[in-house]
N, C-alpha and C positions, 0 to 999 in steps of 0.2 A: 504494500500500500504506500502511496506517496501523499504528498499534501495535497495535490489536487486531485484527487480522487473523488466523484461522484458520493454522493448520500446512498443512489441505486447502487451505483459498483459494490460500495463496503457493503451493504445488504447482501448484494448476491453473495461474497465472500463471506460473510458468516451462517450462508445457507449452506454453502457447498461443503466447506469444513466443519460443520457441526453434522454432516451426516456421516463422515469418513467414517468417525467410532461406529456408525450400524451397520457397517458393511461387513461382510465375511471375513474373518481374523485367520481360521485355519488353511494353512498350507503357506505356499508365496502366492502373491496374487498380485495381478497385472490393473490398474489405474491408470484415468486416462481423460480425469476431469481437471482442467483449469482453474486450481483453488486461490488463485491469485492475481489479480486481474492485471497486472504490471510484471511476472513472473514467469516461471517457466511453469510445464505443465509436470503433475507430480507423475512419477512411473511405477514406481513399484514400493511395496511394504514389502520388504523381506521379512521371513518369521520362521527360516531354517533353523535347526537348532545348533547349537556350538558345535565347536568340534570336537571336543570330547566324547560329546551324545553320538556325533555321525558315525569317528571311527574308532572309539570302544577301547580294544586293546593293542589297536595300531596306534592311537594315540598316547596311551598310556606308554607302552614303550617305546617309542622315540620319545618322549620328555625326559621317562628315566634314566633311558643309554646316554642320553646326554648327546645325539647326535647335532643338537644344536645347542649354544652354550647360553643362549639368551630362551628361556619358555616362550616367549612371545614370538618368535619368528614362525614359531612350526604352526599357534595359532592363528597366524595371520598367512598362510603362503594360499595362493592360489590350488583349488585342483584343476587338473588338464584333465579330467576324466569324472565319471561319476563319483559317488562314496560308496554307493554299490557294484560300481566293477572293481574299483581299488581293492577295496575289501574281498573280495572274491581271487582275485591275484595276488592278493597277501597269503589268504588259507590256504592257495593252493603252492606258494612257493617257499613259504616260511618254514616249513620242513624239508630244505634243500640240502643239501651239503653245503656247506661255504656259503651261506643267503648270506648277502650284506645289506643290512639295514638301510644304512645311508644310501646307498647306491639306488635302491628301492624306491624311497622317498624323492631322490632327485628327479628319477623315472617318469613320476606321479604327480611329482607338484611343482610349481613356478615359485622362486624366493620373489617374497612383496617387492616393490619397489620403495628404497630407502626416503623417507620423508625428507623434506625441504632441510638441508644443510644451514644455519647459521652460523654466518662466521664473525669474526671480532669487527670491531669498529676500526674503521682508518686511522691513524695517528692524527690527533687534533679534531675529529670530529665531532661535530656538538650530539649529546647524547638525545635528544630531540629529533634531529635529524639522522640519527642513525637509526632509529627505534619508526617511524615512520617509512623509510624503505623497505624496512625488514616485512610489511604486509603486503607485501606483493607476493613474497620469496616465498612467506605459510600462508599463501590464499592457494586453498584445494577447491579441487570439484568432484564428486560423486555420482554423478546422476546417471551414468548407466548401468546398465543388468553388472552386478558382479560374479554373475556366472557362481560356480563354487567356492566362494569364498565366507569367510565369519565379517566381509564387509556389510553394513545396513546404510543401501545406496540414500541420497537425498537429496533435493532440487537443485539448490541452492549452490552457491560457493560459502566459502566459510574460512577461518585461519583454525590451522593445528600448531602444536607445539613446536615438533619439526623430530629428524632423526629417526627414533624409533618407536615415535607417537607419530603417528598418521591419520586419528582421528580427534572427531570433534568432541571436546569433554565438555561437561558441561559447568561446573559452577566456575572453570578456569575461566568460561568465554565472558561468563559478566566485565571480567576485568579486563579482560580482550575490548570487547565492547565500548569502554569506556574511555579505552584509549586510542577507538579505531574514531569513537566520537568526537576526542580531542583535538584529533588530527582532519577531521573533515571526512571520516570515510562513514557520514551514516549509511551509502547504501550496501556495505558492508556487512556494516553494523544489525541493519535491519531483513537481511538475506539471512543473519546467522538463527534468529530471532525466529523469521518464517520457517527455517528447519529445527528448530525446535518445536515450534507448533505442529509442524509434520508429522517428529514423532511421538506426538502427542495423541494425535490423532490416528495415527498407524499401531503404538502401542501402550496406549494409554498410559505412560509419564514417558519423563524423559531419560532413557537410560545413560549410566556413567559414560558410556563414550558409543558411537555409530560401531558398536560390533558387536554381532551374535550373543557373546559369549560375555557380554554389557549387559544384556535384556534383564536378567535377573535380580538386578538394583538398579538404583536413581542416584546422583548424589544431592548435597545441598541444592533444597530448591529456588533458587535465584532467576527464576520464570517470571514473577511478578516484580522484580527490580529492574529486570529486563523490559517488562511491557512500559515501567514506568520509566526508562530512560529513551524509549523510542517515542513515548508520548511526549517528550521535552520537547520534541521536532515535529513531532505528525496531531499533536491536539487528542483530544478525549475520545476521537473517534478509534483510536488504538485498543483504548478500554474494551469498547463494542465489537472488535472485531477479535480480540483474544479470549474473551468472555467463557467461550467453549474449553479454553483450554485451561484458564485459571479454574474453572471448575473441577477437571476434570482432574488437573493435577492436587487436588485440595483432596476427592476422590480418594486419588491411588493414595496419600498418606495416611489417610483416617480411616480405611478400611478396615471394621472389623470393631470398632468405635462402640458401635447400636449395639453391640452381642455382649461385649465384654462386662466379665463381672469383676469386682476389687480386687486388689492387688495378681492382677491378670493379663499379660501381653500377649496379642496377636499380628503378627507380621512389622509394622511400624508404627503402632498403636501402644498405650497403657496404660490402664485404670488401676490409679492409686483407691488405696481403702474405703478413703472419706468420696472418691467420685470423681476427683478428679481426673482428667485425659489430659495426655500430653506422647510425646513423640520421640521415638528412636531407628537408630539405623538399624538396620537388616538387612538380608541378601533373602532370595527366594529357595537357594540354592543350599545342601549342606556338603558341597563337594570340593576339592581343590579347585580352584581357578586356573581356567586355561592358559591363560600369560605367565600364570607362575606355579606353574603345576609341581612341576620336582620342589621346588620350596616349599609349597606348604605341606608336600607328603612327607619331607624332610622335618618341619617342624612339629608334626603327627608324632613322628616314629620315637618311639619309647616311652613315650608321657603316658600318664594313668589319666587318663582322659578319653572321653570319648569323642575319637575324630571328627567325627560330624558339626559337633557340638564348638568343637576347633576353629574348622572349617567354614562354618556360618559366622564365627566372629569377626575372622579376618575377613569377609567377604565383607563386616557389616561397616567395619573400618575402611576397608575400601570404598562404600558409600558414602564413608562420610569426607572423603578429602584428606586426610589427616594418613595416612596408609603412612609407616606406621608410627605411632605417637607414645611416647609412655604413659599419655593422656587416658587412653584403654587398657594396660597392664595393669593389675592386680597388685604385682610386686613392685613394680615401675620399672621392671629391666627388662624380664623375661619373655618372649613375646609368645612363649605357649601358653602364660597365666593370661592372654588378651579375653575381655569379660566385656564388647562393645555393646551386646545387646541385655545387659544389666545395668546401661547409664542410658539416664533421661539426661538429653547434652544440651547444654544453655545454647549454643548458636542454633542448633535444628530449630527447636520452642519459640523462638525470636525471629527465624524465618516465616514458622508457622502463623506467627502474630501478623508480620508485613501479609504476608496471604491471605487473612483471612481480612486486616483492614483491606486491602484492594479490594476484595469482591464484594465487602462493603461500598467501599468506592463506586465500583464498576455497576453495581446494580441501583445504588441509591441516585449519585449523581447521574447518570449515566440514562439507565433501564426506567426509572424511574419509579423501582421496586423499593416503596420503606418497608415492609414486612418483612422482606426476605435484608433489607440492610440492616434494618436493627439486628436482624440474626447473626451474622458474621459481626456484626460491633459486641455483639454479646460476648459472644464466643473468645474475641480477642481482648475482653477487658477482664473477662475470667482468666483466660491463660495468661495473660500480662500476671494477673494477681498469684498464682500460683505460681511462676520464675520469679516472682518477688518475695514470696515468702518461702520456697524451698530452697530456691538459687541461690538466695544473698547469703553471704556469711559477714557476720555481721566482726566476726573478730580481724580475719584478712582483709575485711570492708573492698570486695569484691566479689563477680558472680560467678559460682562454680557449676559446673557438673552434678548432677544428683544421683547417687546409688539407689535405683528402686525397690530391691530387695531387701537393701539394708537400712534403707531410711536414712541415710547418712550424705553430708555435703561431703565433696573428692577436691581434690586439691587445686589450686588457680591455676588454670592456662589461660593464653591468648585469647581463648574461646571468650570468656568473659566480657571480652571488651564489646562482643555483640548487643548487650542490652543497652551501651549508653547512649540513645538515639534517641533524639525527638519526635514527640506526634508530628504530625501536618496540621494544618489549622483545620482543615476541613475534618480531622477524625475526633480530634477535642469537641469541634462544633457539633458532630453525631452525637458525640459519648453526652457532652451538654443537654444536649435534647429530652437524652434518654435518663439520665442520671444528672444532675449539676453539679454532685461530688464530684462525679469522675473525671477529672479533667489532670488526672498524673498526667507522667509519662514514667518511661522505664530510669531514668538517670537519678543516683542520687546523691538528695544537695548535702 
């Protein structure tokens, strides 16, 4: 969407994108509607599953023989051939004399192609000027069939990291974003934006990064900070057109919300005793990770733990950014004691809040919905008040992490420094409406 975009255009585009989600989710499947009236047309939702799932114990052993020294490359290589004839030419030659592994695999698969190089700054360069070229050099594009790969293709161009990230993450690109806006590149800015709404709508949130083997988690949701830095340039009608997807990503975090009973977690959900809900990372997954497969079986192996239970944590860490932090250790060193899905984490609750003021926002100013606004004002003047009375520690006089299990504040990180943020005028003026007390905010004096 641009500035001059029609009243009818943005309509049609919150028609076309709010049907994606009812379309047929299983299998891969071909798209072929124009959900953007200034953009490309979307192709495909892939929805293969990793590669692990595809080749079993072909992939289990090349990670472990170590035929690649990086996990991530064998995840990411191209096939030149089915996953079912591969697998078929493996059972039948892996009881060879003399089979060689590697040799096998080169056979079979195409090595990715190495992400966008960055290299140092000229001698005397202004750091401004260096950092402003460099989006050209990580601007990718996706948008065809990736044939057999763990890539999840999308419309758009977009900036990656570069090297041996090749895809798009997601709470990195906020800040990506903000310096692509710095620099004059909103329609960058705003293509990254439209692929994340893409696959929002392909797979209802936005997974850690465009691959397969991503789908399983989200990370930090930084979706409605994002809607609110492209509305600094395109106006309210940004609100009306992403509407589908703030919802939808408010959705995929609170699932499971309606069922739960006290001191009870489902997926990224958790009800404390007294009622309260609030929010943690998770993975869907209790398996090693594809990218770093031989790692974390290596971290598995010996521990009186149960792997899975392992397994899900570090995945849950990997949702949160923070991959890995002593922030989630138990001991603070160890990284098999990781316990991520037993902390309610101050930055997540704090995003949660920005989310659910937005769809306040979005519906009140906006829709022109007060029922459904005062709802999400609710919502987030409750969970404000619970990060303020479980978060703060009043001794370190900052906000911590919360042990849900043990009822207990965890030690300061960085993370903290998330709640010191001001309302906007317009959510005090809601919360005013509603309440005349309420008119905090999270910062305290």
């Amino acid at each position: 969407m641009n500035g001059s975009m029609s009243a009818s255009s943005a309509k049609t585009d919150i028609i076309v994108r709010g049907l994606l989600p009812l379309l047929e989710r299983a299998g891969s499947r071909l798209i072929t509607i124009n959900a953007h009236s200034a953009g490309a047309q979307i192709k495909t939702c892939a929805s293969e599953a990793p590669p692990s799932e595809q080749l079993g114990e072909l992939f289990r052993n090349v990670q472990l023989k170590g035929i690649f020294s990086d996990s991530k490359t064998f995840a990411d290589l191209h096939f030149d051939e089915s996953p079912k004839t591969i697998l078929a030419d493996y059972e039948a030659r892996k009881v060879e004399s003399g089979f060689d592994l590697g040799a096998f695999i080169h056979q079979h698969f195409s090595l990715p192609t190495e992400g966008p190089t960055v290299h140092p700054a000229s001698p005397g360069e202004p750091i401004d000027t260096y950092i402003a070229r460099l989006w050209d050099v990580l601007r990718h594009q996706s948008n065809e069939m990736s044939g057999h790969s763990s890539v999840l293709t999308l419309p758009y161009p977009y900036v990656v990291p570069g090297g041996r990230f090749r895809e798009l993450y997601y709470w990195d690109s906020y800040f990506t974003m903000l310096g692509l806006e710095a620099d004059g590149r909103h329609d960058l800015a705003l293509n990254m934006l439209k692929d994340f709404a893409f696959e929002i709508d392909c797979y209802g949130h936005v997974p850690n990064g465009n691959r397969t083997y991503y789908l399983s988690r989200s990370q930090p949701p930084f979706f409605s900070l994002m809607v609110d830095l492209i509305a600094e340039r395109e106006g309210d009608a940004s609100y009306v057109a992403y509407l589908p997807e703030l919802e939808a990503e408010y959705e995929y975090w609170m699932d499971g919300s309606a069922v739960l009973r006290g001191d009870q977690g489902y997926r990224r959900v958790v009800r404390l005793s007294d009622g309260t809900i609030l929010n943690r990372y998770w993975d869907d997954r209790a398996e090693p990770r594809d990218e770093s497969y031989r790692e974390d079986i290596a971290t598995a192996l010996g521990r009186r733990r149960d792997p899975g239970d392992l397994y899900r944590n570090l995945r849950a860490a990997a949702e949160s950014g923070w991959d890995f932090s002593s922030r989630w250790l138990a001991d603070g060193h160890s990284l098999n004691t990781i316990r991520t899905t037993s902390v309610l984490p101050v930055d997540l609750n704090c995003l949660m809040v920005r989310l659910e003021q937005t769809l306040a926002k979005a519906t009140y100013r906006i829709k022109g919905d007060g029922d459904r606004s005062s709802y999400f004002v609710a919502l987030a003047v409750r969970r404000e008040a619970a990060i303020r009375r479980l978060m703060w520690n009043e001794r370190s006089h900052a906000f911590t992490d919360y042990a849900w299990k043990r009822h207990e504040a965890l030690p300061v990180t960085a993370a903290g420094l998330f709640p010191r943020v001001k309302q906007t005028s317009w959510m005090r003026l809601a919360m005013s409406a509603n309440d005349p007390k309420r008119t905090s905010s999270f910062t305290r004096q």
